[in-house]
N, C-alpha and C positions, 0 to 999 in steps of 0.2 A: 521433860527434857529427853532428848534425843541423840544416841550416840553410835557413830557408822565407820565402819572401819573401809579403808576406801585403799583400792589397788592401780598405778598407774605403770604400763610399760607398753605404749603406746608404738614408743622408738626407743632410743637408746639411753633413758634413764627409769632403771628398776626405781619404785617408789613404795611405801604402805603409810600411810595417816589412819590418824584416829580422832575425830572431832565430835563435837555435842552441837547443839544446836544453839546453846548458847553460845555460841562464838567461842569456844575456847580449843585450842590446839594441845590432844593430851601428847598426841606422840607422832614426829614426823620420820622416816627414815627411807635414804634417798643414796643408791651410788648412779654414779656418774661411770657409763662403759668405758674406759679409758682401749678398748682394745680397736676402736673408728678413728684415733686420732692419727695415724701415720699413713691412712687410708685415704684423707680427702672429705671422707664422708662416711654415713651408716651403710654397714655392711647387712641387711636383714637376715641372715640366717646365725651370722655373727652374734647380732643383736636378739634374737630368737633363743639362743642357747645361753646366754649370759644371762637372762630373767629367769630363765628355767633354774640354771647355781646358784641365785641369790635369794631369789623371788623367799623362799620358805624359812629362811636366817631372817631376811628383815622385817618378816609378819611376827615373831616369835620375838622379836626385838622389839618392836612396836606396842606388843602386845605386854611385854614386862616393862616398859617405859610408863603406859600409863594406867597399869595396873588393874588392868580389866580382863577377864574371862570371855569367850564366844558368847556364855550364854548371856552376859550385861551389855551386849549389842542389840541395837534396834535392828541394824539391816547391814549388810557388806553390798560395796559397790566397787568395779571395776570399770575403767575405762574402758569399752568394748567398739570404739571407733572413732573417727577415722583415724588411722592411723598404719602400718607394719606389719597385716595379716599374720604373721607367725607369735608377734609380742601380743599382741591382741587376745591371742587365742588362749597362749598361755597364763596373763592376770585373768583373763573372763573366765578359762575354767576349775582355777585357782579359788578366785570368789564365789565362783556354784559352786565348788566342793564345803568350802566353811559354810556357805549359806545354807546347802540343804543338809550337813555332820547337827547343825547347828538348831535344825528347822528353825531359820531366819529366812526374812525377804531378801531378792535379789534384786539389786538395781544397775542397770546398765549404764553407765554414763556416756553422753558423748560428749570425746576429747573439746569440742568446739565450746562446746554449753559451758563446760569447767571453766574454761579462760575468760571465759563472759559473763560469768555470776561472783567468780574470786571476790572483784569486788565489793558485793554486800555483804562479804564474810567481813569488812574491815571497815568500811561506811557503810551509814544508811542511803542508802543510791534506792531511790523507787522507780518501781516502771513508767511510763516507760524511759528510757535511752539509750543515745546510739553507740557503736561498738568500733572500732576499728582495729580487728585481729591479725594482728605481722607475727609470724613464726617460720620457723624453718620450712613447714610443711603447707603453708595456710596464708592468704592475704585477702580480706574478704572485710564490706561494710556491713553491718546489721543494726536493724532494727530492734532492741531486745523488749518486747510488747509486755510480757512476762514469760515464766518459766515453761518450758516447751514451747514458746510461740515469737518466732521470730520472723522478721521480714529482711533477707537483702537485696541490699540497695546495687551491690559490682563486686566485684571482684577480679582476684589475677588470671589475665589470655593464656601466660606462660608458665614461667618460674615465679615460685613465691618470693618475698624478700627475702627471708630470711637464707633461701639456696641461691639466688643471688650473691648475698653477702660471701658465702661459704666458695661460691665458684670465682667472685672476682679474688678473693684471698686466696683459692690455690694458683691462681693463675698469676698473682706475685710471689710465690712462692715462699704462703704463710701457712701455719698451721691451721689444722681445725679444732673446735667450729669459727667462721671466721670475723662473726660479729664483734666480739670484744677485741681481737687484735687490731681489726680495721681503725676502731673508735681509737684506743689510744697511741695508735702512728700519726690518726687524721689531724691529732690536737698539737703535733709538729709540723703538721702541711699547710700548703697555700691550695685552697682549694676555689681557688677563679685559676689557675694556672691551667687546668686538661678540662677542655668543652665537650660534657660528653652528651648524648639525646637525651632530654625530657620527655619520654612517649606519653603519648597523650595527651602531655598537657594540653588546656585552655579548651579542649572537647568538651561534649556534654556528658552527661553519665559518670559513673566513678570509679568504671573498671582500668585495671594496672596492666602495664606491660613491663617486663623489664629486663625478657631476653636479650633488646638491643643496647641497653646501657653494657652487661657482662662480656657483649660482642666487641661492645667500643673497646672498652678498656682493655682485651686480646688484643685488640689490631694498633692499638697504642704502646702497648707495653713489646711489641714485635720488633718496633722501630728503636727502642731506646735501651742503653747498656742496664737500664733498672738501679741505678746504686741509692743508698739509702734517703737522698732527698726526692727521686723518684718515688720511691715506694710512697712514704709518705705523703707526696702530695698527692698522686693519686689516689690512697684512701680518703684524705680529707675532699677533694674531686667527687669522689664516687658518693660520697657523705652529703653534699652538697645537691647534688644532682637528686638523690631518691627524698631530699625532704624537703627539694622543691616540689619534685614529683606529689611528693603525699599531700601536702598543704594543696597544691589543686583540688586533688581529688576529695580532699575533706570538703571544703567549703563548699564544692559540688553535692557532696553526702547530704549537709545540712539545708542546701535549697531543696535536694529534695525530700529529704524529712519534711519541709515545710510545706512543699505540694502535694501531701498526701495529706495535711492538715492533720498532724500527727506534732504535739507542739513537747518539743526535747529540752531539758536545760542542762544535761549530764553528759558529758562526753566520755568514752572508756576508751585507753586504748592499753590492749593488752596483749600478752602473747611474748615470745623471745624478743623479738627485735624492741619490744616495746621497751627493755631495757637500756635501751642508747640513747643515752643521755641529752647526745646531741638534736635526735629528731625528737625529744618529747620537748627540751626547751624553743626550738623551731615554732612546734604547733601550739605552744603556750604562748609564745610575743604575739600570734597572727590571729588567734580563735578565741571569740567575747565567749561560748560556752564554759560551764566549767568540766575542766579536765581533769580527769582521775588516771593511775595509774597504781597500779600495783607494786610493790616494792621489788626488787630484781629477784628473789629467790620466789616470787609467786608469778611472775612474767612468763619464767622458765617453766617447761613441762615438770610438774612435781605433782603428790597424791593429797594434799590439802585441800587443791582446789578440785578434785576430782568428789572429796567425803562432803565439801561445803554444795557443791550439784545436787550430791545425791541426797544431803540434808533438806535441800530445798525443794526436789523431789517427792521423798515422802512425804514433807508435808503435807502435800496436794497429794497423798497415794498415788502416786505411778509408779507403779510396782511391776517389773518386768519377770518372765517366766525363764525358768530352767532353760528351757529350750531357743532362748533369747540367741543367736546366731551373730559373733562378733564380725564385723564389717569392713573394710579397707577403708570405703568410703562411707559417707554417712552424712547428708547432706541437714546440717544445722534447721533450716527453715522447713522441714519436710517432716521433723521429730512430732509433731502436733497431730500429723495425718495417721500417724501410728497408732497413737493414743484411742483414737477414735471408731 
């Protein structure tokens, strides 16, 4: 058995886990920056200095939660991308420091791989299947072949969804982050009432646009006093709109899963947004695949899914060096060319 203490501050939520390989979660501990919320959005230098105050309370916390010592670790892992170059820096050279105090291995996780392996912490999901990752930061199809080795299929021109979500909620003048406000105004709204662009749809390929939807709904919400049956309908509107959007683009995903004679029966979708309720039962009435999801506290950026990567990691020994260089970006399907 196998046990990794795994570090996430990617963005704006400090994290440390401590998992085995047998599936079991000894210790998770997780704040949430409250100091983004009156802001709109993550502040990175904000969010840079508030990992650095926490970062060493919630290892120390983690670490007496499930009773283990440095040296009863197999390997420390940190998220080391994509993600908030300054957050980055701080959990990756946090995790070198335990790993080499420790003489343990390092492993680097990327943010991407975390969100798309979560799932076999929780089902037996075998390779291959496909992915469809909506987060704040991130809106991308994948192929996950196995562990380092993925293929995408498209991804977002623009804005992800999940800054989508966040920009049409400041622009009605909700708080942040703006996914869960959206959701539960929408389930008071008429959402055939504001016709707003489906980009892309009915194209080929299964990349996203979704600049023009946050556009519409500016130029909508200019004309009108906004009181509370607007607000609502237009989240339910904008709800409507991106999971028509997606459902194109999925069904697209899986023709071409299929023309690469790559044969799928697992469907993931994971990430922030993947906890809205609304768009996972959407894609569950319309897609014969079966559909997985992660429960809403493993959707969200958290270090669980960052120790279960890095669980799955070592097994296959990919074991990254000290000098492992944390990254902004870090492009998911590219992690195999590393390796090699």
């Amino acid at each position: 058995m196998k046990t990794i203490l795994a570090i996430e501050t990617s963005c704006d939520e400090t994290a440390v886990a401590a998992v085995n390989s047998n599936k079991q979660v000894l210790a998770h501990e997780i704040l949430s920056q409250a100091e983004h919320r009156t802001r709109g959005g993550v502040i990175p230098e904000i969010a840079s200095r508030a990992h650095m105050d926490h970062l060493d309370g919630l290892i120390k916390s983690a670490m007496e939660k499930s009773n283990l010592n440095f040296r009863d670790l197999d390997a420390i892992a940190a998220t080391s991308g994509p993600g908030l170059i300054g957050g980055l820096i701080v959990g990756t050279m946090m995790a070198k420091g335990i790993a080499h105090a420790a003489q343990k291995p390092f492993i680097a996780v990327n943010h991407l791989e975390a969100h798309a392996l979560v799932i076999r912490l929780l089902q037996e999901v075998k390779f291959p299947f496909l992915v469809l990752l909506v987060s704040g930061g991130h809106c991308q199809f994948l192929i996950a072949q196995d562990v380092g080795k993925y293929i995408k299929l498209g991804e977002t021109l623009d804005d992800s969804l999940g800054e989508a979500f966040d920009k049409v909620a400041k622009t009605l003048g909700l708080s942040y982050p703006g996914g869960p406000i959206i959701e539960r105004l929408a389930q008071k709204g008429d959402g055939t009432r504001f016709k707003l662009p489906r980009a892309m749809i009915k194209r080929t390929g299964c990349d996203f646009s979704f600049s023009g939807i946050k556009t519409a709904v500016k130029n909508l919400v200019q004309k009108l006093e906004m009181n509370e049956k607007d607000v609502c309908d237009m989240c339910a509107s904008f709800q409507e709109c991106v999971s028509d959007v997606l459902l194109d683009r999925v069904k697209n995903a899986i023709q071409m899963t299929e023309s690469l004679n790559i044969k799928v029966s697992d469907f993931v979708l994971t990430g922030g947004v993947a906890a809205n309720n609304f768009l996972r039962k959407k894609l569950q009435k319309h897609i014969n695949l079966n559909i997985l999801c992660p429960p809403n506290n493993l959707c969200t950026d958290n270090a669980i899914m960052v120790a279960w990567a890095g669980i799955e990691r070592l097994e296959r020994n990919y074991i990254d060096s000290l000098n492992f260089a944390p990254r902004s970006k870090w492009e998911l399907d590219m992690i195999m060319q590393e390796l090699q």
